[in-house]
C-alpha positions in Angstrom: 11.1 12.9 10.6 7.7 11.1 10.4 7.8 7.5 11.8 5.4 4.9 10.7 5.0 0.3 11.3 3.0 -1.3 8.0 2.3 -5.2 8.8 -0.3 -7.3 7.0 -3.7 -8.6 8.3 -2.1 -12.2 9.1 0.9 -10.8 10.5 -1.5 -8.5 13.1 -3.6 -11.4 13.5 -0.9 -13.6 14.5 0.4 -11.3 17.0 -3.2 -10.3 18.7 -3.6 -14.4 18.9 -0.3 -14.6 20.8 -0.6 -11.5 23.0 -4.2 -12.4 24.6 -4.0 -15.6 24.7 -7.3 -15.1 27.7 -5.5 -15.7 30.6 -4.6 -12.0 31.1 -1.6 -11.7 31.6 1.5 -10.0 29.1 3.4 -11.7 26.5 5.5 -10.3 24.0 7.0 -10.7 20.2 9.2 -9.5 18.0 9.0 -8.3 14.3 11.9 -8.3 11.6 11.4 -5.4 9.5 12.4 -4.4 6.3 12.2 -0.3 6.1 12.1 2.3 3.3 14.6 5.2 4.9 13.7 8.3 3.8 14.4 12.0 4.1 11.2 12.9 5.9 9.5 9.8 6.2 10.8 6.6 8.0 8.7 3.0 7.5 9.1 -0.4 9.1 7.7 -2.6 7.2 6.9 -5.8 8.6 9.0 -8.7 7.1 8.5 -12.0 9.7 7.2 -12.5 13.4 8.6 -14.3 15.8 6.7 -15.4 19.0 8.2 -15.8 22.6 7.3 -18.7 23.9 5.3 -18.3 27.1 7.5 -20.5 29.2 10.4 -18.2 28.5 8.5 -15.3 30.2 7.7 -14.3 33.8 4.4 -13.0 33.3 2.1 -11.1 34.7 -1.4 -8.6 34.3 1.1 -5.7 34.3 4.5 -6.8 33.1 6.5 -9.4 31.1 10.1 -10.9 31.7 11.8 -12.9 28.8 14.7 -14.3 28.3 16.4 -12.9 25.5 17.9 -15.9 23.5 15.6 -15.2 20.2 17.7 -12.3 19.4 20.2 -14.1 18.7 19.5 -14.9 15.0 17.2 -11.9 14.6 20.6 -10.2 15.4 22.4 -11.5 13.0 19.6 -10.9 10.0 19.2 -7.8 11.2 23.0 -7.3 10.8 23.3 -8.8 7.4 20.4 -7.0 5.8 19.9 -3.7 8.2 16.9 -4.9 9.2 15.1 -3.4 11.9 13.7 -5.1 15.1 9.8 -4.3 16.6 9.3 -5.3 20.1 5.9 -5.5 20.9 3.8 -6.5 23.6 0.4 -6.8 24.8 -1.0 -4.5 27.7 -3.9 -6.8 28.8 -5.7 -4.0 31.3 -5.8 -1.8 28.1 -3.6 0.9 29.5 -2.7 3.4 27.1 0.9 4.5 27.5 4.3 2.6 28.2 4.8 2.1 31.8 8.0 2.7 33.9 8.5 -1.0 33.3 8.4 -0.6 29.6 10.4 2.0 29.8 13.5 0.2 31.8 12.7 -2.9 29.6 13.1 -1.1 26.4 16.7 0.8 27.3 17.9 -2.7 28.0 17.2 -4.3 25.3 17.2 -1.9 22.4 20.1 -0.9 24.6 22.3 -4.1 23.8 20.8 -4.7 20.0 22.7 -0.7 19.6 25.7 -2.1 20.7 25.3 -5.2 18.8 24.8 -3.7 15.3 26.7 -1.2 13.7 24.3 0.6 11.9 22.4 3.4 13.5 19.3 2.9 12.1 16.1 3.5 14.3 14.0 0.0 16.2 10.7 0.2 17.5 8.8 -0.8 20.5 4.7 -1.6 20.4 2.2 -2.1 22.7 -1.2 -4.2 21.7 -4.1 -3.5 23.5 -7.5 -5.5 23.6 -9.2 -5.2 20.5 -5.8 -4.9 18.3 -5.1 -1.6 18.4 -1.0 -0.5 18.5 0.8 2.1 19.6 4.3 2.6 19.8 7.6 4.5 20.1 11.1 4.8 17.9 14.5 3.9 19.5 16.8 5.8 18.4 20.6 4.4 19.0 19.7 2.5 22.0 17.8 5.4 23.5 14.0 6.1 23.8 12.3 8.5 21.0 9.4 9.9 19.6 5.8 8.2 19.0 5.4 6.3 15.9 3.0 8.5 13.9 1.2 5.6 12.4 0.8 2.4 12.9 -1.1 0.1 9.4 -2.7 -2.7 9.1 -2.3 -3.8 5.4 -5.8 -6.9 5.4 -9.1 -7.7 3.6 -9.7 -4.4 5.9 -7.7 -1.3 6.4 -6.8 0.1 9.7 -4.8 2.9 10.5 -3.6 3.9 14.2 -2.3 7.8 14.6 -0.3 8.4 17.2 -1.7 12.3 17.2 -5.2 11.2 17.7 -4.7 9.7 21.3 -2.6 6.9 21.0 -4.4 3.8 19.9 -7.1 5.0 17.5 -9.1 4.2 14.2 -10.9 1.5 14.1 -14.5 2.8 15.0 -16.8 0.7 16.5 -19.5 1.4 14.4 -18.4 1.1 11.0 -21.3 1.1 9.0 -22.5 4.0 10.8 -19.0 5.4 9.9 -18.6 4.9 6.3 -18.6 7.7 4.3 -19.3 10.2 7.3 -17.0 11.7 9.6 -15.1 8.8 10.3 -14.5 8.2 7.0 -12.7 11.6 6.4 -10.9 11.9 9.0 -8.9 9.3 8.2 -8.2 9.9 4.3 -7.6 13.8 5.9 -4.4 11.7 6.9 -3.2 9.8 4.3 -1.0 10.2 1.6 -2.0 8.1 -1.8 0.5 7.4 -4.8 -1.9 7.1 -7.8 0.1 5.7 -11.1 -0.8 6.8 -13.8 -2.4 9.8 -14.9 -4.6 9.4 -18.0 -8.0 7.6 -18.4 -8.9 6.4 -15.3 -6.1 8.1 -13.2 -7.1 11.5 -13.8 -10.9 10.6 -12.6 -9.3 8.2 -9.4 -7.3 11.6 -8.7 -10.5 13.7 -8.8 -12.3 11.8 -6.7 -9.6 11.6 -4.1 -8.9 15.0 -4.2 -12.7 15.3 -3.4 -12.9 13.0 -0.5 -10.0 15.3 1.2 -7.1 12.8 0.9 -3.7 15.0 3.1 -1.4 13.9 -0.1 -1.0 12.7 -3.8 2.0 11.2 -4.8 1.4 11.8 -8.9 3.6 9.4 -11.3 3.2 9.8 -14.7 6.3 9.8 -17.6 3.9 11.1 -20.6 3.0 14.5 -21.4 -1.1 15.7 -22.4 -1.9 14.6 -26.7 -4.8 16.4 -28.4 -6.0 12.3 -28.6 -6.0 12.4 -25.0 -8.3 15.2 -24.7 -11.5 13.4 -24.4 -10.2 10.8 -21.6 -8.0 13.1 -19.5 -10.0 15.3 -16.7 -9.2 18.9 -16.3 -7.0 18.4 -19.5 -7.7 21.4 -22.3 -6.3 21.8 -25.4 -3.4 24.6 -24.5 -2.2 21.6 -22.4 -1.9 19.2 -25.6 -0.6 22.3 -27.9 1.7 22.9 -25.0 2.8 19.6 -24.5 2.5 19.5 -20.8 3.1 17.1 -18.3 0.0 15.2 -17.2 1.1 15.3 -13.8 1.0 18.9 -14.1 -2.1 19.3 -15.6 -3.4 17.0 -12.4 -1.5 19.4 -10.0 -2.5 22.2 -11.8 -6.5 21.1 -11.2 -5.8 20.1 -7.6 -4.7 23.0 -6.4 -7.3 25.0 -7.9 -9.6 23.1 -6.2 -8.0 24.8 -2.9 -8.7 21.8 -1.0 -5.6 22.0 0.8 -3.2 18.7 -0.7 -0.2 18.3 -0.6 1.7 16.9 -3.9 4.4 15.0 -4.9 4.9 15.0 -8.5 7.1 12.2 -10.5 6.8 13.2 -14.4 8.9 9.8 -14.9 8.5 5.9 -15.7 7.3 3.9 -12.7 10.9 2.1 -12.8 13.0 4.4 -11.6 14.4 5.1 -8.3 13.0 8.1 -7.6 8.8 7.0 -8.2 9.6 3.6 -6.1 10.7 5.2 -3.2 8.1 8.2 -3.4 5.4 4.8 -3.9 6.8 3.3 -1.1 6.4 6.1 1.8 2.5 6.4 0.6 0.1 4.9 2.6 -1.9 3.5 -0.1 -1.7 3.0 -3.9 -4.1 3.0 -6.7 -2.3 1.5 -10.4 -4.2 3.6 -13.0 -2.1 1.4 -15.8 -3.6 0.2 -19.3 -0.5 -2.3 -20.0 1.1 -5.2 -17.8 4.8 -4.5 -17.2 4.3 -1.3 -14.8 1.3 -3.3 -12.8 3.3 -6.0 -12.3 6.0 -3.8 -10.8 4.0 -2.0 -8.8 2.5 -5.6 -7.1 6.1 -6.0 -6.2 6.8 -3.0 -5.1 3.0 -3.1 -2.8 4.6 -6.6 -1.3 8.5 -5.3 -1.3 6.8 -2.4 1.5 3.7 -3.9 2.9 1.3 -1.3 0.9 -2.3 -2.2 0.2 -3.0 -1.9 -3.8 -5.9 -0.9 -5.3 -5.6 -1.9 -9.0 -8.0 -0.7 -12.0 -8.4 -2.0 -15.5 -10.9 -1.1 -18.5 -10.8 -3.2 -21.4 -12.8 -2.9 -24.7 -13.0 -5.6 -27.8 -13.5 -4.8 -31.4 -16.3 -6.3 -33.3 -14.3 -6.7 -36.7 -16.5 -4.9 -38.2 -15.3 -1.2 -37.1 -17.7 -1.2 -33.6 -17.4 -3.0 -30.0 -18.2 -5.9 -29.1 -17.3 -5.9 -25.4 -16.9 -3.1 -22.8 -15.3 -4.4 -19.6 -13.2 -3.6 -16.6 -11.6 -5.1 -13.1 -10.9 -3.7 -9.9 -8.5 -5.8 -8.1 -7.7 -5.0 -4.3 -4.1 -6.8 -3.3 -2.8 -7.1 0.2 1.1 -8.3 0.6 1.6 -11.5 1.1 -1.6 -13.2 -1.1 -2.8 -13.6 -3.9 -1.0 -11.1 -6.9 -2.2 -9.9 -10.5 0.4 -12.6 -11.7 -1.6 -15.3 -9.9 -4.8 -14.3 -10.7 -4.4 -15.1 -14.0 -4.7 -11.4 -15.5 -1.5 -11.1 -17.3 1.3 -13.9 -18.1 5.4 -13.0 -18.1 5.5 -12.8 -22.2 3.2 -9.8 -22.0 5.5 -8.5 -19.3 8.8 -9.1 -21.6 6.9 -8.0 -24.5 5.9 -4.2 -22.8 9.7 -4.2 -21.5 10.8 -4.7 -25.1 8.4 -2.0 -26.3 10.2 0.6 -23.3 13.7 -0.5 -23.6 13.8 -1.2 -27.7 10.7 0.1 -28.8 11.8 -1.2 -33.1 12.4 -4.5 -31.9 9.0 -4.0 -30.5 6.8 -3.1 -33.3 8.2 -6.2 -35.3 6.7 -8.3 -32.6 3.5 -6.8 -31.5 1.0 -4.3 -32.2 -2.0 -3.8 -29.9 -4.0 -0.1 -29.4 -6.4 0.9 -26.5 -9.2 -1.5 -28.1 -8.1 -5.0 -29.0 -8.4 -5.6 -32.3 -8.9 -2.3 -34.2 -7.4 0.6 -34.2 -8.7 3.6 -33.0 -6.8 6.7 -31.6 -10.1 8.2 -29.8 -12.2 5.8 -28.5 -15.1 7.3 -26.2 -14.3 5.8 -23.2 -14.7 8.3 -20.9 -17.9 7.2 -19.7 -16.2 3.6 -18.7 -13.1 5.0 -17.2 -15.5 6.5 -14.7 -17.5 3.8 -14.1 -14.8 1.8 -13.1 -12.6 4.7 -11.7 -15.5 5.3 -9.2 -15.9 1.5 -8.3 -11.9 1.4 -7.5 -12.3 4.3 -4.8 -15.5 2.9 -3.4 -13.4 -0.3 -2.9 -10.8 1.6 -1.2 -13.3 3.3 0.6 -15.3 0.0 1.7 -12.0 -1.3 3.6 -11.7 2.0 5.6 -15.5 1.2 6.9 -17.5 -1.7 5.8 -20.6 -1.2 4.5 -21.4 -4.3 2.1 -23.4 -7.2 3.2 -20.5 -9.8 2.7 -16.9 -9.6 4.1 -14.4 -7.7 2.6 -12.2 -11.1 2.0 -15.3 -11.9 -0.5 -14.5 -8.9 -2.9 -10.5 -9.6 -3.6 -11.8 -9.0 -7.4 -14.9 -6.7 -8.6 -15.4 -7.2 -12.5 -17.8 -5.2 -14.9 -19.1 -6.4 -18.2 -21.1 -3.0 -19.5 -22.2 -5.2 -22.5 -24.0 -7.3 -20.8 -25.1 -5.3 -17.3 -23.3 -7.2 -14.6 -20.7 -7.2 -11.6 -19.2 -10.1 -10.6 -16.9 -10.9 -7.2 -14.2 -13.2 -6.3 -13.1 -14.0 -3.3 -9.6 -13.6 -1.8 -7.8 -17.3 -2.1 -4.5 -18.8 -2.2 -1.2 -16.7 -2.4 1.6 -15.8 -5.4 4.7 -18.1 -4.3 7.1 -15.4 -6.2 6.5 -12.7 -4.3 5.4 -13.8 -1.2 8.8 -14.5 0.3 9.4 -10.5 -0.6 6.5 -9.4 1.6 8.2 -6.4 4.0 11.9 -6.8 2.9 11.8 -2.9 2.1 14.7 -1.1 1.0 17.7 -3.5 -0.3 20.5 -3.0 -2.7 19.9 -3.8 -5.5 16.0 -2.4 -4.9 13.3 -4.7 -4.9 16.3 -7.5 -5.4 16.3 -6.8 -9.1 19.9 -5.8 -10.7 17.2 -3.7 -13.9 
């Protein structure tokens, strides 16, 4: 079983505010997580903090004393919604392991939460050292297990702490000097990426990725290869449309050629299903490769519902009226759990939503209603597009890329939204601001029945 803790960038800033607060000595918090539970793979996912208060702690450069009264609801929650508990605390000398204190602490606590709940779920205890960096260990039914294996901080960066790589590690110092170099690949050599959708831009996002060395693709697509897909689709050939092929197996087919050592997971189903939401959430990232609304809205809930970072990529074209273009354009939207979502930003409203669920779930009902193609306005079954997808394909993994190791000028908080107009030669930013009040309550509740709280 692989273990791994996903919190946000406010969440992990909140703790490393409370834990050094520059006196130092040790303090200590605790996190209520939310948790996919899977076969192989095992995530807490960061749902609320709750601080001790100093005064309720003997403290000191080396250990920490609490009393233990703010379990008491974080009990009960925990019981109600099988919720795990995170203890974490801050090792202000910077020392790299759990002590024998730590050791005794962590029997007697996790020792009495066992006997308190019923299920036997795995907890967690962290450690914080100076600079933010986490490591940590599973409890396993009161008793103490094996390292966490990762440890993610979900902000307007990206950090990632392996257990195998000596504990608390990842976040190079020099990052410019880091991005796109060694530093860089080591990492994605560690991750594993759902990418959904696997047409137009998905195909290129999965190239490039590929490329770059990423450990595993998680692949979810429900359509099979067309002979109209041919001139958008990479590494798709005509035998693939004649044969009517799964595009996920086309991908997989191209990936392993490559030899460059992946693993895959391969979903040839609808993003709403059981089976692609739980493969989405185990993933340590996701890139939404979607041309309509309904499946990207899901997927934001499903990024907040397990605390994933989302890396979202749009092209859009307008006809002229006269048979031709009159705009070629594209987004790249980067979402973290808890801000701002695609709903918020203004880039689609619920009656598309509802429209693209009538259009799956009663697709005659649909075609009375709407009719819209790949270009707005005309239809076209081959537009030439392949040249776009890329453009913006490429800008979505540099994005991903630029919160491993920043490289830009600005802040990463100042590109929350890249957008492209080709027609006109331009990129415009936009900041990260405010937050979406419907999911935001959501943000780490993980697995729940029914999932992601909706009865569909």
């Amino acid at each position: 079983m692989e273990y791994s803790l996903r919190m946000t960038g406010a969440q992990a800033m909140l703790l490393e505010s409370h834990l050094f607060p520059g006196d130092g000595l040790e303090a200590v918090a605790l996190i209520l997580c939310g948790r996919r539970s899977g076969s192989k793979r095992h995530v807490f996912t960061a749902h609320k903090v709750f601080l001790v208060a100093y005064a309720q702690c003997t403290r000191d450069a080396d250990f920490v004393t609490w009393k233990t009264d703010v379990l008491d609801d974080l009990l009960e929650l925990a019981s109600e919604k099988d919720f795990a508990i995170v203890k974490v605390h801050s090792h202000p000398t910077g020392f790299p392991r759990f002590s024998q204190v730590d050791d005794k602490s962590d029997r007697e606590v996790f020792g009495s939460i066992s006997n308190y709940l019923e299920s036997k779920l795995p907890h967690a205890s962290v450690v914080m050292t100076p600079g933010g960096r986490m490591f940590g260990r599973v409890i396993l039914d009161g008793e103490l297990g094996p390292p966490i294996d990762l440890i993610q901080v979900v902000g307007d960066n990206l950090e990632f702490f392996h257990a195998h790589s000596g504990g608390a590690t990842a976040a190079f110092a020099g990052r410019h000097a880091q991005a796109f170099g060694k530093g860089t690949t080591e990492i994605l050599s560690k991750l594993s990426i759902a990418v959904v959708g696997c047409s137009g831009t998905g195909s290129i996002v999965i190239e490039l990725l590929t490329r770059l060395g990423v450990k595993k693709l998680i692949l979810i697509d429900p359509d099979h290869v067309e002979e109209r897909n041919l001139n958008r689709i990479v590494n798709s050939g005509k035998e693939d449309a004649y044969l009517n092929r799964p595009k996920v197996e086309v991908m997989a087919r191209a990936i392993s050629k490559a030899g460059l050592g992946q693993e895959l997971e391969l979903h040839p189903t609808n993003l709403i299903t059981e089976g692609a939401i739980k493969a989405i959430a185990e993933a340590d990232v996701v890139f939404g490769c979607m041309d309509g609304v309904e499946g990207r809205h899901w997927l934001n809930r499903i990024a907040t519902f397990y605390n994933l970072p989302y890396f979202d990529v749009g092209v859009r074209l307008d006809a002229d009226g006269n048979g031709g273009i009159d705009s070629i354009a594209g987004a790249v939207h980067y979402l973290q759990p808890g801000h701002s979502s695609l709903l918020s930003r203004g880039v689609y409203g619920m009656a598309r939503v509802e429209a693209e669920e009538l259009r799956r779930t009663n697709p005659e009902e649909y075609v009375r209603r709407i009719d819209e193609g790949y270009i707005r306005g005309v239809e076209e079954d081959r537009p030439a597009v392949i040249s776009v997808n890329m453009y913006f394909a490429s800008m979505a993994v540099n994005e991903f890329l630029a919160r491993l190791h920043e490289y830009r000028n600005q802040a990463n908080c100042e590109y929350a939204i890249v957008q492209g107009n080709l027609s006109e030669v331009q990129l415009l930013t936009e900041p990260e601001v405010g937050e979406c009040k419907a999911l935001k309550k959501f943000v780490g509740r993980g697995d729940c029945v029914p999932l992601l709280e909706r009865p569909m």
